[in-house]
C-alpha positions as CSV (number, residue, x, y, z in Angstrom):
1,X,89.5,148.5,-93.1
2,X,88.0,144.9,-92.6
3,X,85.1,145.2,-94.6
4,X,84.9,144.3,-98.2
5,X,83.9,148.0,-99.2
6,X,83.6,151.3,-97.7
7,X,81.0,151.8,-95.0
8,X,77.3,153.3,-95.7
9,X,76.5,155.7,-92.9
10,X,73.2,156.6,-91.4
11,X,73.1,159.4,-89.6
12,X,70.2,159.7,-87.2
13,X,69.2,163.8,-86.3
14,X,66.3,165.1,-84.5
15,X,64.3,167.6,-85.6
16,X,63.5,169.7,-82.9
17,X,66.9,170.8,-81.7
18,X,68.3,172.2,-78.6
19,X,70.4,174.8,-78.2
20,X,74.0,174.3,-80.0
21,X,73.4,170.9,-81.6
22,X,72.2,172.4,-84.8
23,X,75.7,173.5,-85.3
24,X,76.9,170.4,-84.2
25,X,74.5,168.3,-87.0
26,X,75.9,170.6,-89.5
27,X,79.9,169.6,-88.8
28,X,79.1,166.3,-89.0
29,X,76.7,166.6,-91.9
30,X,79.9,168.8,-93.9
31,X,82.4,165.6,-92.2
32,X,80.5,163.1,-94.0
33,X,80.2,165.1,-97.4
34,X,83.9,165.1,-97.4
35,X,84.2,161.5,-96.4
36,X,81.6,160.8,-99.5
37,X,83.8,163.5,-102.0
38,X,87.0,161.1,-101.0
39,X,85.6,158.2,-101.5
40,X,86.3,157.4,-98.0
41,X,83.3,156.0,-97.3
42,X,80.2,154.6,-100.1
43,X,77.5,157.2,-99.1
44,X,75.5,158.4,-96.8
45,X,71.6,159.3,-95.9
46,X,70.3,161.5,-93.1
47,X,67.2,160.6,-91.2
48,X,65.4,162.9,-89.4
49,X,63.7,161.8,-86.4
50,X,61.8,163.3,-83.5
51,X,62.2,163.6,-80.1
52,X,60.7,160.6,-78.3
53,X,58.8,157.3,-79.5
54,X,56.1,154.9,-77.6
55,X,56.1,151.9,-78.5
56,X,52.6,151.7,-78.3
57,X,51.6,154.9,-80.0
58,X,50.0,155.0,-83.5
59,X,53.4,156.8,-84.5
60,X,54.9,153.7,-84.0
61,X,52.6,151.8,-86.3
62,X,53.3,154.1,-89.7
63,X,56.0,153.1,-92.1
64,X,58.9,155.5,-90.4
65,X,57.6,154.5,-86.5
66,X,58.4,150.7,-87.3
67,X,61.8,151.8,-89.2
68,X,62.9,153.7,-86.2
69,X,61.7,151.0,-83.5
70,X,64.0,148.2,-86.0
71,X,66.4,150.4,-86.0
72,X,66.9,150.9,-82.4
73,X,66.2,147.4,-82.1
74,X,69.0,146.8,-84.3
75,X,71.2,149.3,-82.6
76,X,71.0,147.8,-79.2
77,X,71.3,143.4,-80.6
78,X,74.6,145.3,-82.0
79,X,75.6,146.7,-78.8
80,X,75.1,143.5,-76.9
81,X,77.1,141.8,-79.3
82,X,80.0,144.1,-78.9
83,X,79.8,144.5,-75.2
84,X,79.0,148.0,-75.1
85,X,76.6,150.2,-74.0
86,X,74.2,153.1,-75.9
87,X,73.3,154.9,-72.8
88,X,71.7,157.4,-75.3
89,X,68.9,154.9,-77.0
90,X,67.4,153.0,-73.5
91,X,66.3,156.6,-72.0
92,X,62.9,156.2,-71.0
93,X,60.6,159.1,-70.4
94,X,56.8,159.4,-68.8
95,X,54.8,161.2,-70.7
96,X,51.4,162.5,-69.6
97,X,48.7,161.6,-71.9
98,X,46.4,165.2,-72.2
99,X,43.7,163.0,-73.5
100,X,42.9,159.7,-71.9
101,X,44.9,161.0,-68.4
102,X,47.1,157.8,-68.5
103,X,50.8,158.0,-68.2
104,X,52.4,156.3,-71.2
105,X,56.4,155.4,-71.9
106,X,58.1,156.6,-74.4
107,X,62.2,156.1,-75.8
108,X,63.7,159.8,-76.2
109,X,65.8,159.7,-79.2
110,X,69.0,160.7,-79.1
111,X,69.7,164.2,-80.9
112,X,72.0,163.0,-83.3
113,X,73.9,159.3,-84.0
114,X,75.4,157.4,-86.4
115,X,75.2,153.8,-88.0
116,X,77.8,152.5,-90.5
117,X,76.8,149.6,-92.5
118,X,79.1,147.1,-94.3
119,X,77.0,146.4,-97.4
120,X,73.6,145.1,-94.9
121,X,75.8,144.4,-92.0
122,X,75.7,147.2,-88.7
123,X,79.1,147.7,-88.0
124,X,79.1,150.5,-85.6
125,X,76.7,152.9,-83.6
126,X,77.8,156.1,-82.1
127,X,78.3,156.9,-79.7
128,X,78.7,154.2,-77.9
129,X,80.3,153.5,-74.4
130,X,82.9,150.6,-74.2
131,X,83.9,150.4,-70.3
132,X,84.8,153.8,-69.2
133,X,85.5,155.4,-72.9
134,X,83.7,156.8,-75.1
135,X,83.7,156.8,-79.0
136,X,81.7,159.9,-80.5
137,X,80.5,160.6,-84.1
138,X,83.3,162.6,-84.4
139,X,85.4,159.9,-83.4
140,X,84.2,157.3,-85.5
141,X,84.7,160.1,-88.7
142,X,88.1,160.9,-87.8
143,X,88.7,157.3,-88.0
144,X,87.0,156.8,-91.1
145,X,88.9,159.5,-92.9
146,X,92.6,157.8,-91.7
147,X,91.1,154.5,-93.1
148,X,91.4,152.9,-89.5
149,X,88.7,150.2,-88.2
150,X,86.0,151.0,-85.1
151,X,87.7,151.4,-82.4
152,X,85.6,148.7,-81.6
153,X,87.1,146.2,-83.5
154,X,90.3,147.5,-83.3
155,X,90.0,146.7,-79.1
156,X,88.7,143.1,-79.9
157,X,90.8,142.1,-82.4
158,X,92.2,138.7,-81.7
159,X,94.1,136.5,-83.5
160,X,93.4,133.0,-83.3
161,X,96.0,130.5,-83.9
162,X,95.5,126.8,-85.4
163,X,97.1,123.6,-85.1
C-alpha cells in the first residue's frame, strides 16, 4: 500500500432504500467489519444520508447539510484530480416546491459510496468511472483485503527517472 497507514473508510448510505440495496449496505457493512477485525484497514464510520440535497435549502445550512455539501465537494476536486468521473454525485433532480410553487434543484445522493482516507488525505471514492471501467465498492474492498493500491493509482503509477 502507498500510504503511511491503513486507510479510514467512510461509507456514505441512504436512508430510504430501494428495493435490494439494503442487502447490498449490509455486505458491504459485514466487508468492512472484517477489513477492521484484520487490521486491514484503521476503521471505519457509516453515515447515513438522505435522498437528495439543495444547495439552497435550510437542510443545507445545519451542521450535517454543510458536511455532506464538503463532502461531495471534496469527492468531486478528488475526482478531477484523478481524471475520473462520479457519474453518481452530479445527478441533478427538479423538485417541485408544494409551498412557494417554485421549482428548486437539488443533488440526489447516491444510495451507497465509499471514501478512504489516508490519515486526512481522500484517497479514493467509489464508485468511480475511469474511461470505460468501473471500480465498485466491492472492488475497492476486494482490493483492500489483498493489500493492493486503488486501482487508481495502480493505473497512474509512473516512475520518474532523474539525472
Amino acid at each position: 500500500m502507498t500510504g503511511t497507514q491503513t486507510p479510514r473508510i467512510e461509507l456514505y448510505v441512504r436512508s430510504l432504500l430501494p428495493d435490494g440495496a439494503h442487502e447490498r449496505q449490509e455486505a458491504v457493512i459485514e466487508r468492512l467489519q472484517e477489513l477492521d477485525a484484520e487490521d486491514e484497514i484503521e476503521d471505519f464510520s457509516v453515515i447515513v444520508w438522505g435522498k437528495q440535497i439543495a444547495r439552497d435549502s435550510a437542510g443545507a445550512r445545519t451542521e450535517e447539510g454543510e458536511y455532506i455539501l464538503n463532502r461531495v465537494a471534496e469527492f468531486k476536486q478528488w475526482a478531477l484530480s484523478n481524471n475520473v468521473s462520479l457519474e453518481s454525485f452530479y445527478q441533478r433532480q427538479t423538485v417541485e416546491n408544494d409551498v412557494t410553487d417554485e421549482p428548486y434543484t437539488a443533488m440526489v445522493l447516491p444510495v451507497m459510496g465509499l471514501a478512504e482516507y489516508d490519515g486526512e488525505e481522500l484517497r479514493h471514492v467509489a464508485p468511480c468511472t475511469e474511461g470505460e471501467e468501473v471500480h465498485t465498492i466491492m472492488d475497492r474492498l476486494d482490493r483492500l483485503e489483498r493489500g493492493e493500491p486503488t486501482a487508481i493509482e495502480q493505473s497512474s503509477d509512473v516512475s520518474i527517472l532523474s539525472d
